[in-house]
Biopython code that builds the backbone (N, CA, C, O; Angstrom):
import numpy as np
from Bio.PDB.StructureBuilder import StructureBuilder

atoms = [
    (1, "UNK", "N", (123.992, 100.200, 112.979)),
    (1, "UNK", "CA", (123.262, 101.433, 113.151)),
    (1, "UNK", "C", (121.788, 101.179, 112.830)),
    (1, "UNK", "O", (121.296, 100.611, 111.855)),
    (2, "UNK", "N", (121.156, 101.790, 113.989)),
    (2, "UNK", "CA", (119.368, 100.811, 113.224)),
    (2, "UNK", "C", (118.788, 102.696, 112.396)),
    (2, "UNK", "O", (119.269, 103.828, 112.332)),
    (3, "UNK", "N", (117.677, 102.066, 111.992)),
    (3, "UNK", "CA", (117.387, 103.462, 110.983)),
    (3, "UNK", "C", (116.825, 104.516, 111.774)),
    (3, "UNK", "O", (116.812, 104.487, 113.004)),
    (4, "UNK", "N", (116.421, 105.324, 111.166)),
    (4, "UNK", "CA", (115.836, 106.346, 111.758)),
    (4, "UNK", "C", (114.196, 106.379, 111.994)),
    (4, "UNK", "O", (113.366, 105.853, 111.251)),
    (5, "UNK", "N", (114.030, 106.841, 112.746)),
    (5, "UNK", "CA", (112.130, 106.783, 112.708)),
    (5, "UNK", "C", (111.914, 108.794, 112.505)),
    (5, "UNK", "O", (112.228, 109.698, 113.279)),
    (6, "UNK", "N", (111.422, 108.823, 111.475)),
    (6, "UNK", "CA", (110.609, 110.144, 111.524)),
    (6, "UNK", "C", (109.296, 110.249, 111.869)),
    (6, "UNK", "O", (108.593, 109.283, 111.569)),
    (7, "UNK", "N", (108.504, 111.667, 112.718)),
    (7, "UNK", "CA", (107.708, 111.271, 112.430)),
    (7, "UNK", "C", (107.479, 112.690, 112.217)),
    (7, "UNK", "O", (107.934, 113.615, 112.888)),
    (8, "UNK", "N", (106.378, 112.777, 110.747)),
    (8, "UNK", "CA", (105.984, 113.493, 110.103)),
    (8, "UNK", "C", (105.025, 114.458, 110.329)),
    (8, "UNK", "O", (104.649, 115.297, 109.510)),
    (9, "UNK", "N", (104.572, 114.293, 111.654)),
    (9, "UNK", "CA", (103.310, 115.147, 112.221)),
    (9, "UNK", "C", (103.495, 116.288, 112.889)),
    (9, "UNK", "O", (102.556, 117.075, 113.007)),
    (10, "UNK", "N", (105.214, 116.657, 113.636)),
    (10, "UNK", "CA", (105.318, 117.851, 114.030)),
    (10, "UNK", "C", (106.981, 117.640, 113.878)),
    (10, "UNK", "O", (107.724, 116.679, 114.076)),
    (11, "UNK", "N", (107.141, 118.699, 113.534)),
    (11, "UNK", "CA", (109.134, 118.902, 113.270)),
    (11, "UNK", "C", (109.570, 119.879, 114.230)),
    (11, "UNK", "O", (110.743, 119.937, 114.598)),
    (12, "UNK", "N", (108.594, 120.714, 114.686)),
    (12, "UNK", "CA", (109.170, 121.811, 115.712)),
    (12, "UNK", "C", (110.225, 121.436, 116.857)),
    (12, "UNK", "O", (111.108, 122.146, 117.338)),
    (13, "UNK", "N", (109.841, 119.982, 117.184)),
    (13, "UNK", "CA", (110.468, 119.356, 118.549)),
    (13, "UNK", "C", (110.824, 117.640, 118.055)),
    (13, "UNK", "O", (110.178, 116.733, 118.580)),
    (14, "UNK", "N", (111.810, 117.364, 117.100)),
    (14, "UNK", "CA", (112.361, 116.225, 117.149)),
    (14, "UNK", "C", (112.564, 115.848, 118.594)),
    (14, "UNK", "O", (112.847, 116.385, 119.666)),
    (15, "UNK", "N", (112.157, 114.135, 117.879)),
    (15, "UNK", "CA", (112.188, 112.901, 119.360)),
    (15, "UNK", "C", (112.904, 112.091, 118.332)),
    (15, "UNK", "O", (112.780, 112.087, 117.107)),
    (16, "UNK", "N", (113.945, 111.175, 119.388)),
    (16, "UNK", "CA", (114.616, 110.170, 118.908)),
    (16, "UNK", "C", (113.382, 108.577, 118.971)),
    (16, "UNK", "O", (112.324, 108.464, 119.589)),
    (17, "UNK", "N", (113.890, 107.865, 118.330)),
    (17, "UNK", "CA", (112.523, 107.111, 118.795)),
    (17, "UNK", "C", (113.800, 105.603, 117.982)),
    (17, "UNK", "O", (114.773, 105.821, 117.260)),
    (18, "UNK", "N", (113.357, 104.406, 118.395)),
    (18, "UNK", "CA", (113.824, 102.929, 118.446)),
    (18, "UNK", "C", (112.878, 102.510, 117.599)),
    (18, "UNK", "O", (111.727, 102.718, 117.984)),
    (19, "UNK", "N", (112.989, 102.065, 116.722)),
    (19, "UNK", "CA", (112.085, 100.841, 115.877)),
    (19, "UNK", "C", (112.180, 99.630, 116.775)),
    (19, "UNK", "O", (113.022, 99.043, 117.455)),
    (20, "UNK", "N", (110.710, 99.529, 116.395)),
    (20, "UNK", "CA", (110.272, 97.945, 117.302)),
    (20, "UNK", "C", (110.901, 96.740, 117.172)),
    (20, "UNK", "O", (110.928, 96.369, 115.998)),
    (21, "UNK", "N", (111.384, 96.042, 117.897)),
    (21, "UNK", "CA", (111.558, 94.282, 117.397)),
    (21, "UNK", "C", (110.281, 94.280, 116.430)),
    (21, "UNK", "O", (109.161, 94.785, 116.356)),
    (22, "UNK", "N", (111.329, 93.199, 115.569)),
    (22, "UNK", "CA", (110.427, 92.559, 114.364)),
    (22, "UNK", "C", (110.630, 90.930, 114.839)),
    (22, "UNK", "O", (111.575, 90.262, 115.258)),
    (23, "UNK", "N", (109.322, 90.705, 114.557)),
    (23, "UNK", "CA", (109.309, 88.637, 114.577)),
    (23, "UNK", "C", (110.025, 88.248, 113.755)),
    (23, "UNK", "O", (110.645, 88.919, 112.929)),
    (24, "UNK", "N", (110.011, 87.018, 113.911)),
    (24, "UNK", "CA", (111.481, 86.431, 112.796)),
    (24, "UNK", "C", (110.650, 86.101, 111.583)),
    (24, "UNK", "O", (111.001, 86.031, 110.405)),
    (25, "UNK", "N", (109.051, 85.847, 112.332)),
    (25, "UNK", "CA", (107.957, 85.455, 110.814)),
    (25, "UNK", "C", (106.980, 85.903, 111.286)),
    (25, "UNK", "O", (106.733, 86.112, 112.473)),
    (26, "UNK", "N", (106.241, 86.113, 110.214)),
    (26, "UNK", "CA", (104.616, 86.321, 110.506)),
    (26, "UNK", "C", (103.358, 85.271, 110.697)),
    (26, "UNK", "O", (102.173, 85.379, 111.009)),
    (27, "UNK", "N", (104.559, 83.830, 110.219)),
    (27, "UNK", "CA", (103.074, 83.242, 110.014)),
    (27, "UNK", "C", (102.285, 82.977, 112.151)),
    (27, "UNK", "O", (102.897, 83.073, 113.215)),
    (28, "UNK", "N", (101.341, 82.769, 111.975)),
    (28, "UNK", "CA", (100.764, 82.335, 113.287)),
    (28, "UNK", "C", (100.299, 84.200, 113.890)),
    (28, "UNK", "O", (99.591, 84.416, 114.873)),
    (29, "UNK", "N", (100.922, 85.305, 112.992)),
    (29, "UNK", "CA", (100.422, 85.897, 114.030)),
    (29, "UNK", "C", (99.569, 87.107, 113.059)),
    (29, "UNK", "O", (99.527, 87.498, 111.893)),
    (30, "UNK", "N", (98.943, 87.390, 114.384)),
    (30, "UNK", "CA", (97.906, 88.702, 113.777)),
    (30, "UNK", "C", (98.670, 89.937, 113.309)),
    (30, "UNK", "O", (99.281, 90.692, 114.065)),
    (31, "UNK", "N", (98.565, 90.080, 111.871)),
    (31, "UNK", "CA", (98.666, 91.471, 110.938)),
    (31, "UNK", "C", (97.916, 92.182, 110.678)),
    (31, "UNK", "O", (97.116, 91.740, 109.853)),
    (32, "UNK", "N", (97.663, 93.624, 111.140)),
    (32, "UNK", "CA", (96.818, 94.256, 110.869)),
    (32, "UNK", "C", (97.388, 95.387, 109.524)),
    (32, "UNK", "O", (98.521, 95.866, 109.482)),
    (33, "UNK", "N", (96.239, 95.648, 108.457)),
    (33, "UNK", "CA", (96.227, 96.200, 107.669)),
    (33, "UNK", "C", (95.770, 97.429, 107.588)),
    (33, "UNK", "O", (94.545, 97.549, 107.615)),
    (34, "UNK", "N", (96.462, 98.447, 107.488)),
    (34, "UNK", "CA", (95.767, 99.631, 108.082)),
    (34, "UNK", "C", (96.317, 100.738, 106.470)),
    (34, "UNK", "O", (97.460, 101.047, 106.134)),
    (35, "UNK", "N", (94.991, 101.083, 105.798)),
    (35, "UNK", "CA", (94.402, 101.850, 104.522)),
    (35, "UNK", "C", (93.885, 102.998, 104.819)),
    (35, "UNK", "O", (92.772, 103.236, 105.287)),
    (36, "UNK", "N", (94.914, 103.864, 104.469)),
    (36, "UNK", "CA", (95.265, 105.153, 105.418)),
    (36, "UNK", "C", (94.113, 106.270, 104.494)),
    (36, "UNK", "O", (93.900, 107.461, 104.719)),
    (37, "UNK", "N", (93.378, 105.186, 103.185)),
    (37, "UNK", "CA", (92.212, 106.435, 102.542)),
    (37, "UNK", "C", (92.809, 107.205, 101.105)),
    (37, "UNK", "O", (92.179, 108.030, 100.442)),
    (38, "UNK", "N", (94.497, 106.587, 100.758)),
    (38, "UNK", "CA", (94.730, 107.062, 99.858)),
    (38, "UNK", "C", (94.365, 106.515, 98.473)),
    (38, "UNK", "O", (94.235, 105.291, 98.432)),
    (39, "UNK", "N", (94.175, 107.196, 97.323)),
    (39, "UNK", "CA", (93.562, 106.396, 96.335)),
    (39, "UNK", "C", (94.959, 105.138, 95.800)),
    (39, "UNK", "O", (96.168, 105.266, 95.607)),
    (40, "UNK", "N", (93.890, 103.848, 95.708)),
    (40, "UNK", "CA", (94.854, 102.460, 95.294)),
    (40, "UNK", "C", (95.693, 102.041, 96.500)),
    (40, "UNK", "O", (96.698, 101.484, 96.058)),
    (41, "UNK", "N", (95.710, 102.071, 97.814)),
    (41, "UNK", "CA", (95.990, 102.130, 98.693)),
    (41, "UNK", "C", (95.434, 100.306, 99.338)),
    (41, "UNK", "O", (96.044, 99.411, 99.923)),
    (42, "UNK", "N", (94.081, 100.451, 98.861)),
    (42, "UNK", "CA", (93.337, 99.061, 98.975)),
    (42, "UNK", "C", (94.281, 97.933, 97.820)),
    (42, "UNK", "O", (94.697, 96.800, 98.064)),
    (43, "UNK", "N", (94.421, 98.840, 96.378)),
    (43, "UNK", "CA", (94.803, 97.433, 95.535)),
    (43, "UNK", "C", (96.291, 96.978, 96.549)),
    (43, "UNK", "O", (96.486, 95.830, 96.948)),
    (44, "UNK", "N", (97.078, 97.973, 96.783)),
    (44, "UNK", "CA", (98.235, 97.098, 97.547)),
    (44, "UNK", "C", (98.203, 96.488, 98.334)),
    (44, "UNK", "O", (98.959, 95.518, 98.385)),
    (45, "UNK", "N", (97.090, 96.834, 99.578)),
    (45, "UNK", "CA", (96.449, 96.331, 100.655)),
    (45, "UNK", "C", (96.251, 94.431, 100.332)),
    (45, "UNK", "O", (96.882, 93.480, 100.794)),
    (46, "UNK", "N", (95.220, 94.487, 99.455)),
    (46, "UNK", "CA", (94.662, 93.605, 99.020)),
    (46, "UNK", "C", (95.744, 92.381, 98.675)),
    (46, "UNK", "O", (95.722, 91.325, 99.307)),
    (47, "UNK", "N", (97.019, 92.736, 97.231)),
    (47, "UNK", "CA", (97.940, 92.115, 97.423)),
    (47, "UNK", "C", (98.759, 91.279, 98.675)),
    (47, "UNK", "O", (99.024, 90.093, 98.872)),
    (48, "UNK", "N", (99.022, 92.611, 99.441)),
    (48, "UNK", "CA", (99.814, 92.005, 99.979)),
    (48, "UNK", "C", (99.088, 90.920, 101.272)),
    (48, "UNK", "O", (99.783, 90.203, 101.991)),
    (49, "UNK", "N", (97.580, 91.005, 101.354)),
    (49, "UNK", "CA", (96.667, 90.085, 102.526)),
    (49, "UNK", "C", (96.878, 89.181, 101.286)),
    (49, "UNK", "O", (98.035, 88.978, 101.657)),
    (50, "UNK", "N", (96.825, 88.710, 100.545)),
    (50, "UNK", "CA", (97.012, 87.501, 99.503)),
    (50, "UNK", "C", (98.814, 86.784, 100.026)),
    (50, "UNK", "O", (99.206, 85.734, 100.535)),
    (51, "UNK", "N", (99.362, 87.854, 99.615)),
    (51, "UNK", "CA", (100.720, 86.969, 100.212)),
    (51, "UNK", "C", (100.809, 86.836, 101.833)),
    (51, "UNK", "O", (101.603, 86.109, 102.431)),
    (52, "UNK", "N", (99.959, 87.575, 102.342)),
    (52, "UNK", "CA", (100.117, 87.380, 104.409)),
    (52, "UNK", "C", (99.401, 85.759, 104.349)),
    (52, "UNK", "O", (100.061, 84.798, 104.744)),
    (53, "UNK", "N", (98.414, 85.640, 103.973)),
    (53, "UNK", "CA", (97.880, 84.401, 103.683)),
    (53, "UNK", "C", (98.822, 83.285, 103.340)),
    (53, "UNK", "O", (98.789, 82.200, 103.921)),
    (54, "UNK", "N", (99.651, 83.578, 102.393)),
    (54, "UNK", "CA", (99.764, 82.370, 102.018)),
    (54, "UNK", "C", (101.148, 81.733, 103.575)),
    (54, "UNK", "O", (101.530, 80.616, 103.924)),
    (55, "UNK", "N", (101.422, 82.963, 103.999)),
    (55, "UNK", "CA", (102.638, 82.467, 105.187)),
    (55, "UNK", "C", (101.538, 82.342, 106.679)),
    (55, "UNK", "O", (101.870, 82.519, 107.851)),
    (56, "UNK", "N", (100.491, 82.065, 106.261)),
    (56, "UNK", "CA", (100.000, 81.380, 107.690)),
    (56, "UNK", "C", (99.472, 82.338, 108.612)),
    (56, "UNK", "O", (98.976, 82.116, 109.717)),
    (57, "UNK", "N", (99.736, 84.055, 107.690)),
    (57, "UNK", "CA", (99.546, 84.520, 109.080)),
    (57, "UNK", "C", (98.031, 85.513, 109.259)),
    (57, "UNK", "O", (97.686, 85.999, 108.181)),
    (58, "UNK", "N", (97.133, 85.858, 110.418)),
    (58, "UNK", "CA", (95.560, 86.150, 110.439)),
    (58, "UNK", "C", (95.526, 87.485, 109.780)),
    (58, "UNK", "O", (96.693, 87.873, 109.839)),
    (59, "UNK", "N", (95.058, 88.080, 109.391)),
    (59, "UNK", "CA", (94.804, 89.137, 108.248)),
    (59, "UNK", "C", (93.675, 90.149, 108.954)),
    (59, "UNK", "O", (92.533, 89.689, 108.959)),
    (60, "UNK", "N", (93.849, 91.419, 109.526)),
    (60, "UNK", "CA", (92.921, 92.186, 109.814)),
    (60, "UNK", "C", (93.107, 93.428, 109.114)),
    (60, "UNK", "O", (94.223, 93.929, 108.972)),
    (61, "UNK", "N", (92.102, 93.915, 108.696)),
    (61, "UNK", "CA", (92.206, 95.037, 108.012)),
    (61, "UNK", "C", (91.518, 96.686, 108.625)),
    (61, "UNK", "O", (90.552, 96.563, 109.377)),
    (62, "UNK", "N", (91.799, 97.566, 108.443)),
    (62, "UNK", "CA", (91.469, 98.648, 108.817)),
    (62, "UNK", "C", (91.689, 100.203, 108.140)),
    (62, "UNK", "O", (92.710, 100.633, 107.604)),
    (63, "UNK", "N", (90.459, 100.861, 108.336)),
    (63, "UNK", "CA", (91.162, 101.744, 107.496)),
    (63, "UNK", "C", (90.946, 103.145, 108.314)),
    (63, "UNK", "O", (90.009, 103.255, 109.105)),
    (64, "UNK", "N", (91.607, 103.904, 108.144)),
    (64, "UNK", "CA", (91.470, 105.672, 108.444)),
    (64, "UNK", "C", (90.810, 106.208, 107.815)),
    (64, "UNK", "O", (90.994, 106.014, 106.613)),
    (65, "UNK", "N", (89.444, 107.373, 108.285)),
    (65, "UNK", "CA", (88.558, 107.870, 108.016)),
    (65, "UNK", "C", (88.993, 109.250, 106.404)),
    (65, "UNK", "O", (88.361, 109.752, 105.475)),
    (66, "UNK", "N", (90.339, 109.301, 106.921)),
    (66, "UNK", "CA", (90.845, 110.486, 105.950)),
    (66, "UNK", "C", (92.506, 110.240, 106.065)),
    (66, "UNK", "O", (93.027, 109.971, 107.147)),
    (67, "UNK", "N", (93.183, 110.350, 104.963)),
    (67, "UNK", "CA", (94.841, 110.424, 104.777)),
    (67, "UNK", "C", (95.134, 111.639, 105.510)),
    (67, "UNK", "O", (96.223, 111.536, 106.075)),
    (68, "UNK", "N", (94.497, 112.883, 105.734)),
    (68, "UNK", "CA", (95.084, 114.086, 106.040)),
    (68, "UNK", "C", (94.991, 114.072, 107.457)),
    (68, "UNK", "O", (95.038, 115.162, 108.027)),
    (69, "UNK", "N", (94.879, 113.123, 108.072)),
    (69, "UNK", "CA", (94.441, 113.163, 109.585)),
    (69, "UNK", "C", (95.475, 112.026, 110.249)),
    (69, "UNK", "O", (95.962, 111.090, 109.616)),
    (70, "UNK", "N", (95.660, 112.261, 111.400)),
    (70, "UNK", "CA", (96.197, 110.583, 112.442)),
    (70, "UNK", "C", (95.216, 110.247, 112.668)),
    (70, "UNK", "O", (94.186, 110.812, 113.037)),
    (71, "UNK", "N", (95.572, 108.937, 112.381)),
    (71, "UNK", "CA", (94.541, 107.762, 113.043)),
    (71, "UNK", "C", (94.084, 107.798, 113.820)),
    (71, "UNK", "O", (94.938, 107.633, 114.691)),
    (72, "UNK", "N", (92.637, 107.988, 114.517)),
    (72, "UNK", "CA", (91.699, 108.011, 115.628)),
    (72, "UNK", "C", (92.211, 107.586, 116.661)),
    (72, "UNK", "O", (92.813, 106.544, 116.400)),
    (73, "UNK", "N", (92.306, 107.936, 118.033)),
    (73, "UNK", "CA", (93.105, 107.453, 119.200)),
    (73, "UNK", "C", (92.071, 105.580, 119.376)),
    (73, "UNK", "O", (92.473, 104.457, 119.681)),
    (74, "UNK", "N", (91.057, 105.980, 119.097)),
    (74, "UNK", "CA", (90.461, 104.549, 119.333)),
    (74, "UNK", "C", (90.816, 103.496, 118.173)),
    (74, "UNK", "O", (90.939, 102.279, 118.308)),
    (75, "UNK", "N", (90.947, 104.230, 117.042)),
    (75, "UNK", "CA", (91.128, 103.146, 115.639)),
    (75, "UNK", "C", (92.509, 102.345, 116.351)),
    (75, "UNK", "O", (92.675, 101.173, 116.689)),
    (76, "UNK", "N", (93.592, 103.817, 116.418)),
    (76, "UNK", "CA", (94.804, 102.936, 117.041)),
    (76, "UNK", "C", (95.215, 102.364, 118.062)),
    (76, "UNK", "O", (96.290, 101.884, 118.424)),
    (77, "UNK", "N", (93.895, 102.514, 118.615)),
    (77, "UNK", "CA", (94.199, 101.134, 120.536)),
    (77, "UNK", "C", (93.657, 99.909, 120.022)),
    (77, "UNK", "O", (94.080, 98.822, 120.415)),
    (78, "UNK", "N", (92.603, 100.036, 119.034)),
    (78, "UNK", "CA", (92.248, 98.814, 118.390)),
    (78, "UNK", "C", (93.481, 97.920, 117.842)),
    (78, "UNK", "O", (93.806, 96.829, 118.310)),
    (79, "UNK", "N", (94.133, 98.614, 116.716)),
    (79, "UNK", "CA", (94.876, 97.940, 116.072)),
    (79, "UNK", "C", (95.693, 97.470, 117.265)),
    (79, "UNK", "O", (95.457, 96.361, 117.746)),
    (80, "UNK", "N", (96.473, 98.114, 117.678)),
    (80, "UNK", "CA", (97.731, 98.012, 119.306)),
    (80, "UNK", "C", (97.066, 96.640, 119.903)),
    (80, "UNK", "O", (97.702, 95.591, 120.003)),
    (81, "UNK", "N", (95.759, 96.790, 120.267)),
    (81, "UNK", "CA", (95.296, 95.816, 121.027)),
    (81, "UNK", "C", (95.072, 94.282, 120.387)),
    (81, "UNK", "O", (95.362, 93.216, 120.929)),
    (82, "UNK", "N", (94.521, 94.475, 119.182)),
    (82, "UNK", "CA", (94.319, 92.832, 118.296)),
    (82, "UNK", "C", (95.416, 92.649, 117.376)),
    (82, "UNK", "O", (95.391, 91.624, 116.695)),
    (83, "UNK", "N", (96.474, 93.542, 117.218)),
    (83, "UNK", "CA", (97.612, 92.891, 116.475)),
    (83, "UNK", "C", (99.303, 92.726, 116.762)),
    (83, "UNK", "O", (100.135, 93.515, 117.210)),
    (84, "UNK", "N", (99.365, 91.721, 116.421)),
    (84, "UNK", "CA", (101.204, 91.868, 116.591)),
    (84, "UNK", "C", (101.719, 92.508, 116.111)),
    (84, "UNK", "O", (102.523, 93.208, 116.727)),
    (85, "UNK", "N", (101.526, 92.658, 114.516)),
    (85, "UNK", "CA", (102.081, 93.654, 113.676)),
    (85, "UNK", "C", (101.792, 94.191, 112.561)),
    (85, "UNK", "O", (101.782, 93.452, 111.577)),
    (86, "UNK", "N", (101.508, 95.480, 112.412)),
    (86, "UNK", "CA", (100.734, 96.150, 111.403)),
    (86, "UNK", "C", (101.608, 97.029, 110.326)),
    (86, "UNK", "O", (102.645, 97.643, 110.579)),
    (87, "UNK", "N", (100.876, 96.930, 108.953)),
    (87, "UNK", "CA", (101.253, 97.509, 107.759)),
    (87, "UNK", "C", (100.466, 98.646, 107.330)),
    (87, "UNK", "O", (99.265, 98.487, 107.109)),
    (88, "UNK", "N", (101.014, 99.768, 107.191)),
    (88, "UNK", "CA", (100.386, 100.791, 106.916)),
    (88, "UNK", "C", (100.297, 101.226, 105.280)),
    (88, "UNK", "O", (101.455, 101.323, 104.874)),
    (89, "UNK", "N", (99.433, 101.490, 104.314)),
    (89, "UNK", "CA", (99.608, 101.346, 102.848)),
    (89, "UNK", "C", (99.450, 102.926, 102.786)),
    (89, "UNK", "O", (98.672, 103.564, 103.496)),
    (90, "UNK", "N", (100.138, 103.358, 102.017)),
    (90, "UNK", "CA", (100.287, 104.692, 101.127)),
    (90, "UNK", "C", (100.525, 104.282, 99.646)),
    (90, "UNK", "O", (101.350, 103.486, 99.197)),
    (91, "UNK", "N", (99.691, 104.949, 99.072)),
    (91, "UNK", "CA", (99.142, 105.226, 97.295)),
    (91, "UNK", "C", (98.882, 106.039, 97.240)),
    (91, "UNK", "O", (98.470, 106.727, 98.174)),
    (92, "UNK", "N", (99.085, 106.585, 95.277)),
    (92, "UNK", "CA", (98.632, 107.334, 94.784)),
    (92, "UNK", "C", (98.543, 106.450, 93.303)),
    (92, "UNK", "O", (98.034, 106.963, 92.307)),
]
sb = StructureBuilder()
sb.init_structure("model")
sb.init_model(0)
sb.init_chain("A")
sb.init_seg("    ")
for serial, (resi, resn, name, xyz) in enumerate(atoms, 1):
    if name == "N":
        sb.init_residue(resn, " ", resi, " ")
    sb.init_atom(name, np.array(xyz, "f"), 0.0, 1.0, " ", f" {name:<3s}", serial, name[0])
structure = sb.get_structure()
């Protein structure tokens, strides 16, 4: 059974939705880091580009102008466009 995907931005009209293939590794490929503006959001950020590093794999970072908002249609063609696979950080 694969998991569920919610998405948190409108409940009026549930969509079923598929989680993406995952690579078998990261190293060799582009990760984008995406710091959604919440406070300490960067210290995890930061961590975890320390361990993306050490498995080989390119490290891009990005952040959202505000937590209370979706990501800019352009922020997220960026990321879509220069990465294989991106991590989104939530803190408090």
């Amino acid at each position: 059974m694969s998991p569920a995907v919610l998405d948190p931005t409108d409940e009026s009209a549930p969509q079923s939705l598929t989680a993406a293939d995952r690579p078998e590794s990261l190293g060799g490929l582009t990760v984008g880091l995406l710091d959604i503006s919440k406070a300490r959001g960067n210290v995890f950020l930061d961590r975890l580009e320390e361990r993306l590093n050490g498995l080989d794999a390119k490290v891009v970072r990005y952040t959202k102008p505000t937590f209370s908002k979706p990501a800019p249609v352009d922020l997220r063609h960026e990321i879509a466009t220069q990465c294989d696979a991106v991590i989104e950080a939530l803190a408090d």
